[in-house]
C-alpha positions, 0 to 999 in steps of 0.5 A: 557552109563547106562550100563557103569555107572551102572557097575563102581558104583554097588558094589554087582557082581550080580547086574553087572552079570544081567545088563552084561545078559540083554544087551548080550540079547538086542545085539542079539535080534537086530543084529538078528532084523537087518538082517532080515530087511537087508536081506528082503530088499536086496532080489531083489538086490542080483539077480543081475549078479554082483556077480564076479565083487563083488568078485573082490571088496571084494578082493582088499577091503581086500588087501587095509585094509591090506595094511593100517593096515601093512602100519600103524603099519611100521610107528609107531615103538612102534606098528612094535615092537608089531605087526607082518605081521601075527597079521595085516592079522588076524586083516585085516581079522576079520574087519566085518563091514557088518551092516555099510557098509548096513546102509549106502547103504540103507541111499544112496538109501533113499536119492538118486532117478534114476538108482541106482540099479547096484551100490546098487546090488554090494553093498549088494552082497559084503558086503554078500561076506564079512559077509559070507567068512570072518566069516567062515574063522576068526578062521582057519586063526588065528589057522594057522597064530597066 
């Protein structure tokens, strides 16, 4: 919010290129803070032999997200003019929510107690499946479909 305030009402472009550096900074620094926490965490789940069952989650999640996303711009006309089927399957594809979708897992192992660990082991080890294939593969589906 400071930084949206400070950038409509500083008129000098240093001023706004130094307060644009520092929050590129602070993203950075505490994306890169969050996965080692994440990942320090869900180091004992991922040695769990769930992995081809998360494949087949990631795929459906994938299939229904398209879905949505194809299904929603067919119903608005505006939209249908403006998006093709190619623009909704790189827009499906490049929705990483990797750090949501762990803050959640950990608030549901926070606040429940008892035998969680499967659903907890194919959580992390889908989303790590999303976080992985889906960001190498952003780039060479849009290079070959847009």
């Amino acid at each position: 919010m400071l930084s949206f305030e400070y950038g409509r009402t500083i008129k000098e472009e240093h001023f706004k290129d130094t307060l644009d550096g520092f929050w590129g900074i602070v993203e950075i620094s505490l994306l890169s803070l969050l996965f080692l926490l994440i990942g320090i965490n869900s180091a004992p789940y991922l040695s769990s032999p769930v992995w081809g069952f998360a494949f087949l989650v990631f795929i459906l999640s994938m299939v229904v997200r398209f879905l949505i996303i194809a299904g929603t711009t067919t119903l608005f006309p505006h939209w249908r003019k403006e998006l093709s089927w190619r623009e909704s399957a790189v827009i499906s594809w490049s929705g990483l929510k990797g750090t949501m979708s762990v803050f959640l897992i950990l608030s549901f192992q926070v606040q429940h107690t008892g035998d969680h660990e499967m659903f907890l082991s194919l959580a992390f080890a889908t989303v790590l499946i999303s976080l992985v294939i889906q960001s190498l593969g952003v780039y060479p589906l849009s290079k070959k479909l847009l």
